[in-house]
Backbone bond lengths (Angstrom), bond angles and torsions (degrees), N, CA, C in turn:
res aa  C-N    CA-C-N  psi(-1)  N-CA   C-N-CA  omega(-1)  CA-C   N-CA-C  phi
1 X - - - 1.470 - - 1.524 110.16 -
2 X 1.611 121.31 126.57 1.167 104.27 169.31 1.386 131.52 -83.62
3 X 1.009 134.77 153.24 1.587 134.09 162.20 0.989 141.92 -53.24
4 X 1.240 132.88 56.94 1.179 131.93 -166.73 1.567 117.63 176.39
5 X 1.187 117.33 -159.44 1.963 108.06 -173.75 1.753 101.92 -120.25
6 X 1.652 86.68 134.23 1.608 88.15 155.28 1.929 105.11 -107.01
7 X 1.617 90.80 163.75 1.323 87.83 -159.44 1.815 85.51 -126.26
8 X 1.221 112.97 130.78 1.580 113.93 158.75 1.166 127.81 -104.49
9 X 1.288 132.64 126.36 1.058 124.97 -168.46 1.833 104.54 -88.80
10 X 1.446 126.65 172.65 1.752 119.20 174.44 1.590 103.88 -106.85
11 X 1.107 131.58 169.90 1.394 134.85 176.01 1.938 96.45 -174.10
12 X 0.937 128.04 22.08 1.657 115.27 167.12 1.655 78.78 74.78
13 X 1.409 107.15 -154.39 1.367 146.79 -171.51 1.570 109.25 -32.27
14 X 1.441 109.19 -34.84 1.491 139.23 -170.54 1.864 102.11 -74.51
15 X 1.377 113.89 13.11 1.580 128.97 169.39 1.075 101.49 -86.15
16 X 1.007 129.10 -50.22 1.678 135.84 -170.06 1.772 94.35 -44.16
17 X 1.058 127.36 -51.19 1.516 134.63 172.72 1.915 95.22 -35.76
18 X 0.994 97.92 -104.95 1.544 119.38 172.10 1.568 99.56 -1.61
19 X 1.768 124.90 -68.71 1.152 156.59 -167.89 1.895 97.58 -40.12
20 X 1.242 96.28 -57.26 1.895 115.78 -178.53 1.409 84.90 -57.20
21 X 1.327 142.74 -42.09 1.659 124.00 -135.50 1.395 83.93 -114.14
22 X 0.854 149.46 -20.22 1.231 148.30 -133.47 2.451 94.70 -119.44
23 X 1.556 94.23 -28.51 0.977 109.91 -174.26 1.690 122.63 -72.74
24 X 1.981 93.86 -46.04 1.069 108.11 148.13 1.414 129.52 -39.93
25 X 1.463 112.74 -58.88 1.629 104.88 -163.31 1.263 105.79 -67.92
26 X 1.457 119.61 -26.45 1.658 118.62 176.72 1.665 114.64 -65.23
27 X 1.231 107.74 -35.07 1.416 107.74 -179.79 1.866 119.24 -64.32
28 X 1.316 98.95 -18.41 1.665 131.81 -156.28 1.300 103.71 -115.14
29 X 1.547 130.17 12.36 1.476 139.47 -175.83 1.931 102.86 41.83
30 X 1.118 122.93 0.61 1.336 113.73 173.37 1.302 125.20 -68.04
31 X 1.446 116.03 126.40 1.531 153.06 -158.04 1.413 109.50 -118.55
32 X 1.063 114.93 147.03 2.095 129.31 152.12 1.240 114.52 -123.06
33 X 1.591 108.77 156.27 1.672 112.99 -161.30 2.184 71.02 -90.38
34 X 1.082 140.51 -35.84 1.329 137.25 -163.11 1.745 114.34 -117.32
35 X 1.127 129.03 129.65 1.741 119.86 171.02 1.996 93.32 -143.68
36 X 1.812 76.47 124.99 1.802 86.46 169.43 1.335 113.42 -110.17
37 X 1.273 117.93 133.42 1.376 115.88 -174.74 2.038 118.40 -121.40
38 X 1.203 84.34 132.23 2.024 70.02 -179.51 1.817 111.88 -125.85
39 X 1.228 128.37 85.44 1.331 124.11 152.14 1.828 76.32 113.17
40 X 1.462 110.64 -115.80 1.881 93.45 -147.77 1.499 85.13 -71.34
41 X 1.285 128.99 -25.10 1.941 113.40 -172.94 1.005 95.55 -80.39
42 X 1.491 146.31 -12.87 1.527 107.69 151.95 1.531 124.22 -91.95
43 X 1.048 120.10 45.67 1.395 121.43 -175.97 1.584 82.94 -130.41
44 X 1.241 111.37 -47.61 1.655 110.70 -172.02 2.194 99.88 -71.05
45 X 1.422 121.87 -30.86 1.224 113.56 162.34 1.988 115.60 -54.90
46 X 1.521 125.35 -24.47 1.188 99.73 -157.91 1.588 98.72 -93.91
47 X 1.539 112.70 -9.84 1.779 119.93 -167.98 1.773 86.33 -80.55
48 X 1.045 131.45 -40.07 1.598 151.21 -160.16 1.603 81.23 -66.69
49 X 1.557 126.87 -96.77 1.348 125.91 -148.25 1.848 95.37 -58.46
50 X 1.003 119.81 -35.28 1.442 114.62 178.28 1.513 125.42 -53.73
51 X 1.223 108.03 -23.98 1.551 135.30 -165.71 1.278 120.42 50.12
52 X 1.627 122.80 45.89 1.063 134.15 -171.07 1.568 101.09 -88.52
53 X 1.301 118.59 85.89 1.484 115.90 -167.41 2.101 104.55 -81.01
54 X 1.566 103.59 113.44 1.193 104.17 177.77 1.452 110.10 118.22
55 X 0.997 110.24 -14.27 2.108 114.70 -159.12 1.719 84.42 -79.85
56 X 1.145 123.13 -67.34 1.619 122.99 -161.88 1.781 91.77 -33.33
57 X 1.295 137.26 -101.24 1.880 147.08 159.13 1.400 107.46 16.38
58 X 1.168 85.85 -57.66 1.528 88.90 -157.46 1.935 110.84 -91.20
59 X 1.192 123.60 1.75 1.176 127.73 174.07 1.430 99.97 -101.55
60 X 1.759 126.49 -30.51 1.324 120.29 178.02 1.536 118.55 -65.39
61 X 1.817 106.83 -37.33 1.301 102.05 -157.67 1.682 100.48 -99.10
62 X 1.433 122.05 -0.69 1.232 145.28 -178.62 2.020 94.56 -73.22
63 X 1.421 97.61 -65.12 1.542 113.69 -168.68 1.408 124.37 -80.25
64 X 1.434 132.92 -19.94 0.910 125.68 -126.92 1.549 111.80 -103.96
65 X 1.935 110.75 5.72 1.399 116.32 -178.43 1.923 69.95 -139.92
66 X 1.043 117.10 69.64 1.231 118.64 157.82 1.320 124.53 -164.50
67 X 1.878 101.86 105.95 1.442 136.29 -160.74 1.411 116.39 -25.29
68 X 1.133 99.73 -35.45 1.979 113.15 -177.18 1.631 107.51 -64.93
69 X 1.548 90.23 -44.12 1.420 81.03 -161.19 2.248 117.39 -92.36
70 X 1.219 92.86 1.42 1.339 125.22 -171.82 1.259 139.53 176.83
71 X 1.547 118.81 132.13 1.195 122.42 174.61 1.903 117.47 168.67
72 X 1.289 110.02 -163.67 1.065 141.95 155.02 2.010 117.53 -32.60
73 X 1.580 89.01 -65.99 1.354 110.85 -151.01 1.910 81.44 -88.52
74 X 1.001 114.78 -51.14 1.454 114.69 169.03 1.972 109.38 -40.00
75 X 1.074 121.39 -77.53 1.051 127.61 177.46 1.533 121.59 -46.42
76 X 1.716 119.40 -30.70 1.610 102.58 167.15 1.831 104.24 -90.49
77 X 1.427 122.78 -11.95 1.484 98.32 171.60 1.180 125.58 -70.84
78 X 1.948 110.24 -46.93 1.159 122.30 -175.30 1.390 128.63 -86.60
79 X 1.357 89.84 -22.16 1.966 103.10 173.65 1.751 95.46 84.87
80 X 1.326 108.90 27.26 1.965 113.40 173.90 1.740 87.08 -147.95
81 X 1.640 88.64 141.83 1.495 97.84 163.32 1.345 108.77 -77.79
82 X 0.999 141.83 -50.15 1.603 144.27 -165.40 1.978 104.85 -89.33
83 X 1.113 101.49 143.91 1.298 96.28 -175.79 1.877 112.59 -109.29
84 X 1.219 87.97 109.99 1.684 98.46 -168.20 1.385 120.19 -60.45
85 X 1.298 107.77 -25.90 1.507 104.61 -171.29 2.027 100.25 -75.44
86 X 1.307 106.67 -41.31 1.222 109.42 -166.39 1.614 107.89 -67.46
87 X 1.404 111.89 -43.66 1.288 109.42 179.73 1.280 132.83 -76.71
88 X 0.859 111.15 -13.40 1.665 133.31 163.12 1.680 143.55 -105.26
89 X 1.276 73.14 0.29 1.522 89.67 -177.24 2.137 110.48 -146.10
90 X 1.152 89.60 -48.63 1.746 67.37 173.12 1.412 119.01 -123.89
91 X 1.145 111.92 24.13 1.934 134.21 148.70 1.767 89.85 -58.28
92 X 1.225 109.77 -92.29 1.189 124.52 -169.10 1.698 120.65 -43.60
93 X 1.294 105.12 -30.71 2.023 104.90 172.23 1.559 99.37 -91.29
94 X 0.883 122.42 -39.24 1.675 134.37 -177.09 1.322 117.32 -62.04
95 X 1.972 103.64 -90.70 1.212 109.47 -164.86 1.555 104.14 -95.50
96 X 1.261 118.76 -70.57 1.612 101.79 -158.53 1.721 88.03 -113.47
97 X 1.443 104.34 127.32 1.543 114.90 175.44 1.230 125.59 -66.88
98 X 1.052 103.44 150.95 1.849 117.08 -176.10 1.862 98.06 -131.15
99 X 2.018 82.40 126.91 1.249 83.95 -155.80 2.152 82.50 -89.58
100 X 1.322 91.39 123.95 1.946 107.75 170.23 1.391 111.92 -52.15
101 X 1.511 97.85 -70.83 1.589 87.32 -156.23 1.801 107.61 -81.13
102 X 1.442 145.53 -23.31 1.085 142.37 126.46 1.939 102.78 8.66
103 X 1.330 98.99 -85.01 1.272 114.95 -169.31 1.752 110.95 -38.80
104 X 1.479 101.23 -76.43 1.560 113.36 156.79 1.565 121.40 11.41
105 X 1.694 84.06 -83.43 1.659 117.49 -156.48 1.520 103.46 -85.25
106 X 1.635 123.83 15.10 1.383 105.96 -177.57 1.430 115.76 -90.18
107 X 1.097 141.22 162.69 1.209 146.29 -121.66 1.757 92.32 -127.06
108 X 1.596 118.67 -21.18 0.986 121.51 177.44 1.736 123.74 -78.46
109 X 1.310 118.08 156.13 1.545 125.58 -169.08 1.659 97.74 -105.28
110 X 1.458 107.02 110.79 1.325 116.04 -164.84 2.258 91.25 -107.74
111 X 1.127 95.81 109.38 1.489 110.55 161.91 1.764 111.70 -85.36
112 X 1.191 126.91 113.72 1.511 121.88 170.63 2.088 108.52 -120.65
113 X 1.437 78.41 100.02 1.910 88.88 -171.60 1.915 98.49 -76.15
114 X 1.242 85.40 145.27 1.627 102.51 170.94 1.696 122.00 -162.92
115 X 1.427 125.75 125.72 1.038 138.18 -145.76 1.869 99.98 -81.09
116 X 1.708 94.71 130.96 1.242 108.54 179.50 1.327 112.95 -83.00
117 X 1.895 127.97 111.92 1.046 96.80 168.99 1.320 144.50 -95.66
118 X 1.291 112.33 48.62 1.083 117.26 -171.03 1.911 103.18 -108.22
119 X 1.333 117.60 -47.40 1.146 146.62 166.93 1.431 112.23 -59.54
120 X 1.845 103.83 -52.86 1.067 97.68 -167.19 1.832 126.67 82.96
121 X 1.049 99.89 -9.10 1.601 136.64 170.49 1.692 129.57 -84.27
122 X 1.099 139.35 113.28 0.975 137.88 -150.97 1.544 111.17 -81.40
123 X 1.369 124.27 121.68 1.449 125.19 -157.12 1.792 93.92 -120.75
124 X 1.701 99.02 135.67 1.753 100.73 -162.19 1.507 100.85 -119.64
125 X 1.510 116.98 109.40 1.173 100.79 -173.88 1.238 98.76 -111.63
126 X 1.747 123.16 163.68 1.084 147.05 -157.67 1.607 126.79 -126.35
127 X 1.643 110.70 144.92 1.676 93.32 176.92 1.329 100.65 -92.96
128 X 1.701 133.43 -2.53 1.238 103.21 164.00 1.334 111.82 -91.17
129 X 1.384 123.20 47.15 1.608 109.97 -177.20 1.608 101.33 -146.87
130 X 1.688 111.81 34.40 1.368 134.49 179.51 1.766 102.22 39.80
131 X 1.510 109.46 37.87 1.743 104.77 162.61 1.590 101.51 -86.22
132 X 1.577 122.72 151.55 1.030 110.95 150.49 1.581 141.77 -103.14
133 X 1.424 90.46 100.78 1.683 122.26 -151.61 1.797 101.63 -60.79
134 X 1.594 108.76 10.48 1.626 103.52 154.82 1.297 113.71 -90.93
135 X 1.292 101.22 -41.10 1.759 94.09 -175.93 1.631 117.24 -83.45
136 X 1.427 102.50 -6.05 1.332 107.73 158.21 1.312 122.04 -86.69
137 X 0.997 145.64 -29.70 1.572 146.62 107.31 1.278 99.14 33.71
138 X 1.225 121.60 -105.70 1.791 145.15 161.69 0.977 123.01 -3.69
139 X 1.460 114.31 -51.88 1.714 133.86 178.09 1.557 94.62 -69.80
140 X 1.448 138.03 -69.97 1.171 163.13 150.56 1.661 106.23 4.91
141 X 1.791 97.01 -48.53 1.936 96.33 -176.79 1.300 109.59 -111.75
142 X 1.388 123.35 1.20 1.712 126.39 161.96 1.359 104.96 -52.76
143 X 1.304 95.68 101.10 1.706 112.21 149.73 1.179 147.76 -74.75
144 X 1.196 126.82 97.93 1.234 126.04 -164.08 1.502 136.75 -24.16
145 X 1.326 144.83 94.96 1.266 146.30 -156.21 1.219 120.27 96.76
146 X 1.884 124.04 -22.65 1.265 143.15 173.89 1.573 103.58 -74.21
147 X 0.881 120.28 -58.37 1.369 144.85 -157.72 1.108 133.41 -124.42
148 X 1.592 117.47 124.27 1.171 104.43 176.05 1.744 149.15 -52.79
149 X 1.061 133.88 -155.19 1.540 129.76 -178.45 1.553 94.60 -115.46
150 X 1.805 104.06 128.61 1.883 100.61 -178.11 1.397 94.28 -91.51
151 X 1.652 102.98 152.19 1.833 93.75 177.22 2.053 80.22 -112.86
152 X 1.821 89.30 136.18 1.611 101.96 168.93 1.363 90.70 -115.32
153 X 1.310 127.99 127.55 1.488 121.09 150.26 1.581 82.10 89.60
154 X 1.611 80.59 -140.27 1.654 100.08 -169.56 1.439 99.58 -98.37
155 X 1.220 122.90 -5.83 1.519 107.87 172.51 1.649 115.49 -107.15
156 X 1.242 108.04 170.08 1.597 140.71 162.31 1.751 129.80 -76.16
157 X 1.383 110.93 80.89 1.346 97.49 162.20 1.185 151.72 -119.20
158 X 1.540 140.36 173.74 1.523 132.91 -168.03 1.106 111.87 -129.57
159 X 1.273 160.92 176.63 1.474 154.58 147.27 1.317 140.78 5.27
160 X 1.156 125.02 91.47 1.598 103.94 -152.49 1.480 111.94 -82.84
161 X 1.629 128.30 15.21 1.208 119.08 161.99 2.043 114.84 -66.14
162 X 1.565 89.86 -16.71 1.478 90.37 169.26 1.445 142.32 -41.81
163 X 1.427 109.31 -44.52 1.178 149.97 -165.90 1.655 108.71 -99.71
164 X 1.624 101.41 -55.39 1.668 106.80 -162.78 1.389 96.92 -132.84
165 X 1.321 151.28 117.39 1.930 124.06 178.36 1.742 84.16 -96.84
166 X 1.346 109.45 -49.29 1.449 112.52 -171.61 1.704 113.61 -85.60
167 X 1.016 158.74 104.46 1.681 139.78 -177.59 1.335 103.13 -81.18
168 X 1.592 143.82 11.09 1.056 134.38 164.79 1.761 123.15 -17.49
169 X 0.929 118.88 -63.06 1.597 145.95 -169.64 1.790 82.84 -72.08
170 X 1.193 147.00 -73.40 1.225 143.09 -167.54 1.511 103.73 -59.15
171 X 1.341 114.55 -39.87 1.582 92.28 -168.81 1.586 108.29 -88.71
172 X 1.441 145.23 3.07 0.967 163.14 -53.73 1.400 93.76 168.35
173 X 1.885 114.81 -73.68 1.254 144.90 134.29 1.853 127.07 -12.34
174 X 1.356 89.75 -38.72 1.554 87.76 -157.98 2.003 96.53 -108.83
175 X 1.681 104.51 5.75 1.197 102.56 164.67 1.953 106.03 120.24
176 X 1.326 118.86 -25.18 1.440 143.64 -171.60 1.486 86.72 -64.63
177 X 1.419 137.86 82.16 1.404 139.81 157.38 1.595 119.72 -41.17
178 X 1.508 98.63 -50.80 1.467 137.06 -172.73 1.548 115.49 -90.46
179 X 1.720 116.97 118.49 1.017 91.46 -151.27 2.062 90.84 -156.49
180 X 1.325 111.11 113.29 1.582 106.05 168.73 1.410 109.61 -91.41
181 X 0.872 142.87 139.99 1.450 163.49 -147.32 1.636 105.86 -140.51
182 X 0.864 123.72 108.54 1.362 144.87 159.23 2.101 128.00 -81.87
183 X 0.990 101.38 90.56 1.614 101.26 -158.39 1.893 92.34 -101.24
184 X 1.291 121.56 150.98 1.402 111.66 -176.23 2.198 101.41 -132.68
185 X 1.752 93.57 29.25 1.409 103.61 169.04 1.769 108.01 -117.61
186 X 0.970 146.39 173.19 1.122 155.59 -169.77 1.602 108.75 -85.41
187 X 0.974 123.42 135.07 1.974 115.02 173.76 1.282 123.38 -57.36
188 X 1.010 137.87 120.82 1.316 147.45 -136.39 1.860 134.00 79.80
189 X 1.547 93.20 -22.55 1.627 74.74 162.07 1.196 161.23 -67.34
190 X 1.711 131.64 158.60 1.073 101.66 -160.62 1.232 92.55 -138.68
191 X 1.298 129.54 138.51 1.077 120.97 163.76 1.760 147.18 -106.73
192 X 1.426 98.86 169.22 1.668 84.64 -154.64 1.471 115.41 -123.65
193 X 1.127 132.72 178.87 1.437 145.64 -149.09 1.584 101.81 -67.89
194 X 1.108 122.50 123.31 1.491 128.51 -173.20 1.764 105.75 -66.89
195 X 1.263 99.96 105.23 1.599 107.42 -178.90 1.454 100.02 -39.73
196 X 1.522 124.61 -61.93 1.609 133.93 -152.42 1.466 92.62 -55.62
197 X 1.148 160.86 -95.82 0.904 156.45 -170.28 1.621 118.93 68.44
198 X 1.563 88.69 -67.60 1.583 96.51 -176.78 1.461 121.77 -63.09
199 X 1.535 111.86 -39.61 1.229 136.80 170.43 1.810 98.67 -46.95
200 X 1.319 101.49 -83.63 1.307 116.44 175.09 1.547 121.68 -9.64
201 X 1.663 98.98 -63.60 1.370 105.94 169.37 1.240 137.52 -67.16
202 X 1.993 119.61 -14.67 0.938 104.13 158.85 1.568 110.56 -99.86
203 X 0.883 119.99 2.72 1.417 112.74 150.80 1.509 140.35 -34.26
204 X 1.811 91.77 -62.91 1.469 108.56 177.24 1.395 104.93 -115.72
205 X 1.143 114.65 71.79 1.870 108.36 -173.43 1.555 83.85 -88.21
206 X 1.103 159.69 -40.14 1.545 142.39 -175.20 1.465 111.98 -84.34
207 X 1.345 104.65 26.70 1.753 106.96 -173.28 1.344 89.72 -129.09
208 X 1.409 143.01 47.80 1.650 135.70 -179.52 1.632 114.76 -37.62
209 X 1.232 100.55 -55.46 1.680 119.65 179.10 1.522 110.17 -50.31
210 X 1.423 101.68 -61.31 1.941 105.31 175.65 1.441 120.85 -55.28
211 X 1.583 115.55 -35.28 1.440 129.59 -172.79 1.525 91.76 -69.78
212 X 1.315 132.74 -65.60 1.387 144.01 171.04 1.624 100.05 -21.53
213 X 1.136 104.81 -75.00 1.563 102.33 -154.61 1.881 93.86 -75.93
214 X 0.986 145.72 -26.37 1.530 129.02 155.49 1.288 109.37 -32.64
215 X 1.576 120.93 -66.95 1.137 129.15 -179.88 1.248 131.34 -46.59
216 X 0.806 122.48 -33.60 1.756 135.57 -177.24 1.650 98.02 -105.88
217 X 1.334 136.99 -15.80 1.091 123.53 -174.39 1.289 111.73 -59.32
218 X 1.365 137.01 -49.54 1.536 119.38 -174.81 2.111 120.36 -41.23
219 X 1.788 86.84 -26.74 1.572 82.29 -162.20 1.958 100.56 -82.63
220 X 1.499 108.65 -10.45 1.488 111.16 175.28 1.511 103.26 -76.17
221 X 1.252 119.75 -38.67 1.444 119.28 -170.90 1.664 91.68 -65.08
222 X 0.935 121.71 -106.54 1.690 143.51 -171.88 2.120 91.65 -4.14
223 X 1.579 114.02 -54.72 1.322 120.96 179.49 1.605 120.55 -69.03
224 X 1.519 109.16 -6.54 1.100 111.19 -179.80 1.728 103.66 -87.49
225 X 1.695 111.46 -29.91 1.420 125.48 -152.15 1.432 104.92 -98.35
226 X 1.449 104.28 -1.60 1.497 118.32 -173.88 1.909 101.23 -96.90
227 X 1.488 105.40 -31.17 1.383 114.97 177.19 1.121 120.85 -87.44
228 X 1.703 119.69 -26.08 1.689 122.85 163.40 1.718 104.42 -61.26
229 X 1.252 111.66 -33.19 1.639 112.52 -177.73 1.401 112.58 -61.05
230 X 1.522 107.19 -50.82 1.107 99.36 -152.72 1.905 103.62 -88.23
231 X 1.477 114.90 10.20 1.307 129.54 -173.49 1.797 99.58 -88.30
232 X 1.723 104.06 -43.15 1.041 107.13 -176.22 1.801 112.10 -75.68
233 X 1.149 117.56 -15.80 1.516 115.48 -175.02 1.907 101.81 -86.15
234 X 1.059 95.12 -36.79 1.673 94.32 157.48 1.400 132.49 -65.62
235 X 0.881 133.91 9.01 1.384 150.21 -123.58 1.544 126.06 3.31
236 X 0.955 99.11 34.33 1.426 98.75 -172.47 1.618 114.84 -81.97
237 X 0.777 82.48 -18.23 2.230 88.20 -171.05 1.813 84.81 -140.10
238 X 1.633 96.79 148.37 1.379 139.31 155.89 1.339 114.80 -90.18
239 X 1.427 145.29 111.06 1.240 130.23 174.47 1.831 111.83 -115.82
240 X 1.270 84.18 119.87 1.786 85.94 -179.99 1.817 124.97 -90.50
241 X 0.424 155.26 138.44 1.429 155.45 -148.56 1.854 112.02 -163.16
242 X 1.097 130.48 164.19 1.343 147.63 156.20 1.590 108.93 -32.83
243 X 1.015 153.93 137.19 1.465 162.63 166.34 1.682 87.12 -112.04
244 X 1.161 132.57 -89.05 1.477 122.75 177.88 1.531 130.17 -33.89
245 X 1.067 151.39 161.71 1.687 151.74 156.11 1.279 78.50 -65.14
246 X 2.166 78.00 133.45 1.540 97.85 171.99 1.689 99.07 -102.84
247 X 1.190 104.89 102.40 1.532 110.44 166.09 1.060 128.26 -61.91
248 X 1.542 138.16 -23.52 1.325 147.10 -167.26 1.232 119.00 -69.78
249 X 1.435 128.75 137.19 1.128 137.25 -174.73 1.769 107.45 -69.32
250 X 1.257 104.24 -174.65 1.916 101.04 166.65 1.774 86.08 -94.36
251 X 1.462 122.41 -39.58 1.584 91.07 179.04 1.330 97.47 -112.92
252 X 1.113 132.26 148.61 1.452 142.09 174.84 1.507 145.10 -147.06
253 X 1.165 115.52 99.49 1.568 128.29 -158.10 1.737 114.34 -84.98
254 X 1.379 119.51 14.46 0.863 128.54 141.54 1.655 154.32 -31.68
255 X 0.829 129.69 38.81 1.762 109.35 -162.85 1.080 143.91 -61.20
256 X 1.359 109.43 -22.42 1.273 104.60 149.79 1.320 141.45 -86.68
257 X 1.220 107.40 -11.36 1.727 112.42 149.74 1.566 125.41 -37.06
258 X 1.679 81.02 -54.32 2.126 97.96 -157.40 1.874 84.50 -70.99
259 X 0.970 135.89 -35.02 1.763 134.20 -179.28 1.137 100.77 -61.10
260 X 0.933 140.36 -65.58 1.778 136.56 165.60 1.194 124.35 -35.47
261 X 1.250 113.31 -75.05 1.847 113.28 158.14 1.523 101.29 -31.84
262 X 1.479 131.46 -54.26 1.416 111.09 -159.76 1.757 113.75 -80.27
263 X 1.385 114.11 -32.21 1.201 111.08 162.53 1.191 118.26 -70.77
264 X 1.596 117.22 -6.00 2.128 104.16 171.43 1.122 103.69 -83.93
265 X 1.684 118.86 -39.76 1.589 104.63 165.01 1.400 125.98 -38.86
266 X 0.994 121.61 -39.63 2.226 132.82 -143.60 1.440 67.65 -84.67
267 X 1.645 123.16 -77.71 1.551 107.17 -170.84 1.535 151.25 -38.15
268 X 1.644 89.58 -48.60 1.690 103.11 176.03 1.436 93.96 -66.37
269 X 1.453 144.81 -47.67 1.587 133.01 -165.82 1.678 97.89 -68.34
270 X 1.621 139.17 -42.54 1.415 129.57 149.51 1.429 115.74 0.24
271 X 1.757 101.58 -93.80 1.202 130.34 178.41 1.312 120.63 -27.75
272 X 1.454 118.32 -45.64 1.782 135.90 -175.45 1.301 102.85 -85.41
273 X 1.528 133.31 -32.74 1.201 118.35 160.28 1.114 114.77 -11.49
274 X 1.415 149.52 -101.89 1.417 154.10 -100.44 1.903 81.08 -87.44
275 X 1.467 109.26 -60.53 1.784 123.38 -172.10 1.756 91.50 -29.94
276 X 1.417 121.61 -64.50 1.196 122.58 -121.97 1.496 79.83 -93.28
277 X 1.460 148.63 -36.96 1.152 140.44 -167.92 1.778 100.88 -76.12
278 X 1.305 120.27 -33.01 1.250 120.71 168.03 1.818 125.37 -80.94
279 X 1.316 107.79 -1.38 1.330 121.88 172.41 2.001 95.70 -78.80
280 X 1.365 101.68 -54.52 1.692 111.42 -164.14 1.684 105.07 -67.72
281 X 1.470 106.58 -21.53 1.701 108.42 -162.47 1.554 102.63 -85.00
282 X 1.512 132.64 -9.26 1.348 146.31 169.19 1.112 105.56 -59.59
């Protein structure tokens, strides 16, 4: 196991990336003593500690023009585009298994960030801290305007790319020197000022804090990607990313797209091999 944090970034559909890399390290017995996940990388963290090598792919390109599990008609009953109960709960007893106790018993420290809206602040809950980091999961991939707000506890949450897209700087923070980074945008991107805004705001006009951090989020993302860089020029972090244009939508009904993305993942994590075993051998 190495020492240190992998970091996933979320992108909707744009997991399937992650999914390829993530596939690799399973094939490659590669482990972290830490994995932070936010929105699809933490959904792609819980198939990972489970070691369900393949389930993330194959539930997207299985599901992904199928009404139950997404859509339209989903989103005006439930007020969520994606339908949580199905995908998280009877995907996994039903169609494609999730192995439990695997999951349980892994040895790894699973962080699943998700944006407080009350704060507006990104709140990281944990399986060593008896959260249950599936249904925090959920909270984790609520998208703003898609989806509703999960209440955990006494609070309210939404997406935690809101708050954090990258946790670089948090895991960084919490002592994780060492650090692979998983990005599911292309190198060089940048991102930019969330058109919706206005919408947004009357959306959440009693959410000041949440509206805030939407707003300013492009300039946390871009500052987060400026600090994975400059981690990696130190050598401290490996950052893997897309080598191909990532064509994929955040939702995407594609399949042969999302197979491509997942084999550019399996490759680019290949390629980083040699980096990442020489990142750990320091």
């Amino acid at each position: 196991m190495y020492q240190g944090a992998l970091i996933l970034e979320g992108g909707g559909f744009r997991g399937v990336y992650t999914a390829g890399v993530l596939d690799f390290f399973m094939d490659h017995g590669i482990t972290f003593s830490d994995v932070y996940g936010i929105s699809a990388g933490a959904c792609n963290a819980l198939s990972y500690l489970s070691q369900d090598r393949g389930r993330y792919v194959k539930i997207a390109k299985q599901f992904c023009n199928d009404p139950r599990y997404m859509g339209l008609r989903q989103l005006l009953r439930t007020g969520s585009i994606f339908n949580w109960q199905f995908s998280f709960y009877e995907i996994p007893e039903k169609y494609v298994p999730f192995d439990y106790d695997t999951f349980y018993a892994s040895p790894m420290h699973l962080k699943v960030g998700a944006t407080d809206c009350q704060s507006g602040k990104c709140h990281w809950f944990s399986n060593r801290g008896g959260d249950d980091v599936i249904a925090c999961s959920i909270a984790s991939s609520s998208m703003p305007l898609l989806a509703p707000m999960q209440k955990i506890g006494q609070g309210k949450y939404l997406d935690g790319g809101i708050a954090d897209s990258i946790p670089v700087k948090q895991a960084f923070a919490d002592g994780c020197e060492k650090q692979v980074i998983v990005l599911t945008q292309n190198r060089g991107y940048v991102k930019k000022a969330n058109s919706m805004m206005p919408l947004i705001r009357r959306r959440y006009k009693q959410y000041p804090n949440l509206c805030k951090a939407m707003e300013q989020r492009h300039l946390d993302y871009n500052e987060s990607v400026h600090f994975a860089q400059q981690l990696e020029q130190q050598e401290k972090a490996v950052i893997i990313c897309p080598s191909k244009p990532m064509v994929l939508h955040r939702i995407e009904h594609n399949t042969d797209k999302l197979q491509a993305a997942y084999e550019n993942g399996y490759e680019d994590a290949q390629a980083a091999f040699d980096r990442i075993q020489q990142l750990f051998a320091q």
